[in-house]
C-alpha positions in Angstrom: -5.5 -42.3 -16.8 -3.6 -40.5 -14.0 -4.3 -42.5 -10.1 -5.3 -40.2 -7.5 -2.3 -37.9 -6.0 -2.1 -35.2 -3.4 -0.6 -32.0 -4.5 -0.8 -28.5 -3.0 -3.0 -25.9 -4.5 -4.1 -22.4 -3.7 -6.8 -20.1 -4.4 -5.6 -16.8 -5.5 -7.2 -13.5 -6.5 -5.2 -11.2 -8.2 -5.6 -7.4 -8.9 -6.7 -7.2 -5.1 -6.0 -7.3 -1.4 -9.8 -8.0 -0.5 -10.9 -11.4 -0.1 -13.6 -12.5 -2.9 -12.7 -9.7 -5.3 -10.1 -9.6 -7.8 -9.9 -12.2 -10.9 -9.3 -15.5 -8.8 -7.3 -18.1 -10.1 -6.4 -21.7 -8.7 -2.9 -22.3 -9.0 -1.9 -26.4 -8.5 1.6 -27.7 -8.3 1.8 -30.6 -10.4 3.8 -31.4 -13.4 2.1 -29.9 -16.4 4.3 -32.0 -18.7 3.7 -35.5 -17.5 -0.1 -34.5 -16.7 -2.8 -35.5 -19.3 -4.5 -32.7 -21.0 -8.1 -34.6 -19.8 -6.6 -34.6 -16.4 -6.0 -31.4 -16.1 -9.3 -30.3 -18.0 -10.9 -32.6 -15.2 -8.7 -30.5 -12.3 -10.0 -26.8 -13.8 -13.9 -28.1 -13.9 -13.4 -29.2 -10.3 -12.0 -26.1 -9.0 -14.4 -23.8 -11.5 -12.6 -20.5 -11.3 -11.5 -18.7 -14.3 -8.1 -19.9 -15.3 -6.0 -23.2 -13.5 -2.5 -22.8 -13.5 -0.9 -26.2 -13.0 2.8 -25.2 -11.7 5.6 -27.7 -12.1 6.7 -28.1 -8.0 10.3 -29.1 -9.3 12.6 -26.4 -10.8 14.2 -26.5 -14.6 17.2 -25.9 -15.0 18.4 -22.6 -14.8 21.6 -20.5 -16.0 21.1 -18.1 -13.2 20.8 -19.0 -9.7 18.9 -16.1 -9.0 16.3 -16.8 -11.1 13.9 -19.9 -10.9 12.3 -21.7 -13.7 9.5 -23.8 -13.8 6.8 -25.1 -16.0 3.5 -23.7 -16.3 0.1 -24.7 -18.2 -3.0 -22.6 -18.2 -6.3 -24.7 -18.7 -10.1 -23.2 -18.1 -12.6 -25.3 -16.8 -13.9 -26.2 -19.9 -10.6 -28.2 -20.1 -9.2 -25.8 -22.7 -5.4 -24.9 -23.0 -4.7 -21.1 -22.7 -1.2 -19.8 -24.2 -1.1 -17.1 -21.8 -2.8 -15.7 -18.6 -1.7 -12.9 -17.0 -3.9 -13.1 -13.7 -3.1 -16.6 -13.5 0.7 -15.9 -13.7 0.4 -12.9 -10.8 -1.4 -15.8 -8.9 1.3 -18.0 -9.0 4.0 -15.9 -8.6 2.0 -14.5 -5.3 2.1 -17.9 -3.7 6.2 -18.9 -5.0 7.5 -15.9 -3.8 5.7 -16.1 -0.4 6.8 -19.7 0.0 9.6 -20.1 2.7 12.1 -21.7 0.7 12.2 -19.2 -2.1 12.4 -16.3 0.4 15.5 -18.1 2.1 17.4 -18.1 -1.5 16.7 -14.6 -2.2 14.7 -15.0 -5.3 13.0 -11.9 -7.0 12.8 -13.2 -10.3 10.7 -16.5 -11.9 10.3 -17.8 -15.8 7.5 -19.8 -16.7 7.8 -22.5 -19.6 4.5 -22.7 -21.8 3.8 -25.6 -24.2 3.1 -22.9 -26.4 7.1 -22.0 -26.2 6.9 -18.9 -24.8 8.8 -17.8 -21.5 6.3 -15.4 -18.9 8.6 -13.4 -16.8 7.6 -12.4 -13.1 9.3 -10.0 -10.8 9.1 -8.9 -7.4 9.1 -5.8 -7.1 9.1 -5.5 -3.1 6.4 -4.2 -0.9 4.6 -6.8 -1.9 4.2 -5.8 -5.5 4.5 -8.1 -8.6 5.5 -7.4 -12.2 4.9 -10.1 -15.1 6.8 -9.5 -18.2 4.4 -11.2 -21.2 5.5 -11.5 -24.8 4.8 -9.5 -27.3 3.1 -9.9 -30.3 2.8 -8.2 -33.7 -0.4 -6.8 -34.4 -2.8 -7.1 -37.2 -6.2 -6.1 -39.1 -9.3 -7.2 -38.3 -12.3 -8.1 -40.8 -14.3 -4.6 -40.9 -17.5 -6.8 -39.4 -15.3 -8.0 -36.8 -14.3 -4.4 -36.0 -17.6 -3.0 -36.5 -19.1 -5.7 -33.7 -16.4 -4.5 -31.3 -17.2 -1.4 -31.6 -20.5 -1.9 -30.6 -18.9 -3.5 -27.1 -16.4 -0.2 -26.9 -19.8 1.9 -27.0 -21.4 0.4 -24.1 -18.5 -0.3 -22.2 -18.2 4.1 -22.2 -21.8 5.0 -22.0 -21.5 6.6 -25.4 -19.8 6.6 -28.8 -16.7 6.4 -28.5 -14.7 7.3 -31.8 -12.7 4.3 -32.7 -9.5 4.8 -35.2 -8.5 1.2 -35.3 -8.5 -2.5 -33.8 -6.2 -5.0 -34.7 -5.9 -8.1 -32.8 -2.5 -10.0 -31.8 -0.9 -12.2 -34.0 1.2 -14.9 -33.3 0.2 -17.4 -30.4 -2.4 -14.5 -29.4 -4.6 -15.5 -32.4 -5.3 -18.9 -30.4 -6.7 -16.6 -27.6 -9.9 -15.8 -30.2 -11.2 -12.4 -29.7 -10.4 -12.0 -26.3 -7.6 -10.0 -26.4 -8.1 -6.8 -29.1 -6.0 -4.0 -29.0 -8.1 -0.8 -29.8 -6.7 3.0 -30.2 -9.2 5.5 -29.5 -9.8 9.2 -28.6 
């Protein structure tokens, strides 16, 4: 078990500019890769928002100097690994590229490392915009009850029926992400 230790953290809300709106996020710099899954399940329950991104504060290695690469884990507060989190990862590129240090070098471009493999790509974009490049995934069929309780969800979300051609979910390390993230094609 992990001894107490002092890291920074920050509270972040993207897809705002209005305090307590947005998707929040808490985004904690401490090595994700030498932190226990329990201890970081233990860190998201604590700071109950949606997603905990535990940032590695030192760099990896990088073949460009302009770009800086860390490690990155995203845990819910049920103590959960997520492979992916797109709020999360505008949080923490919010607070890096604000941070003194990384304004002094220039930087406008971060990776993040998953233990899922994959690299998230963030940009600034200037004026205080962000971009986050996420991977792709191949798409694929859904089982027709599957699809048919979706569309139930579609329906309500519009206020009426909405005429549904297909949803396939994504494949690859998406399929850990359950039925959270469904791509639908409607008119």
């Amino acid at each position: 078990m992990e001894s107490a230790t002092r890291c920074p953290f920050y509270l972040v809300s993207a897809f705002t500019t209005d305090a307590f709106a947005g998707n929040p996020a808490a985004v904690v710099f401490i090595d994700p890769t030498t932190v226990s899954a329990e201890y970081l399940g233990k860190l998201s329950a604590n700071f109950n928002q949606p997603m905990l991104a535990a940032v590695s504060p030192a760099l990896l290695p990088s073949d460009d100097p302009s770009i800086e690469v860390r490690a990155i884990r995203f845990i819910v507060p049920n103590g959960k690994d997520s492979p992916i989190c797109g709020h999360a990862t505008l949080a923490t590129a919010k607070v890096i590229f604000g941070m003194p240090e990384t304004i002094a070098k220039g930087i406008k471009e971060l990776h993040f490392k998953t233990p899922f493999g994959l690299t998230i790509g963030a940009l600034s974009c200037g004026d205080g915009f962000l971009e986050v490049q996420l991977p792709s995934a191949t798409l694929e069929d859904i089982p027709k009850e599957e699809a048919e309780r979706l569309k139930v969800f579609v329906d309500a979300a519009f206020g009426r029926n909405v005429k549904v051609e297909t949803f396939k979910a994504g494949g690859g390390i998406y399929s850990a992400c359950g039925s959270l993230h469904k791509s639908v094609k409607f008119h």
